[in-house]
C-alpha angles and dihedrals in degrees: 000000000000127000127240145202126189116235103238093248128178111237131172132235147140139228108247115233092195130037109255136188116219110205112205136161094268087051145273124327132192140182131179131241106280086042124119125243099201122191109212128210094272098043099255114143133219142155131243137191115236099232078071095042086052094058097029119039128040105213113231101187118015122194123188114242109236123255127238124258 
């Protein structure tokens, strides 16, 4: 089995103020406030939970999500 490393790549994504369910055409998925929704390179979007963003992602340019009214 080959090694790999993954390139270090900018993607986009926010922090999710409510928990949401993403229905797609491999199935449903959720995530919970205080979850990420990421945008990949190929546009592709996903969600994440931040215990992983924490280890996994340093953020560049955070922007607060805005609260609702």
């Amino acid at each position: 089995m080959a090694k790999l490393r993954k390139r270090p790549i900018e993607v986009t994504g926010m922090c999710m103020v409510y928990p949401m369910t993403q229905h797609t055409p491999s199935g449903d998925r959720h995530c919970d406030a205080g979850d990420w929704l990421l945008q990949g390179v190929i546009g592709e979007q996903y969600f994440a939970k931040n215990e992983v963003i924490e280890k996994s992602y340093d953020i560049l340019d955070e922007e607060s999500p805005e609260q609702p009214k």
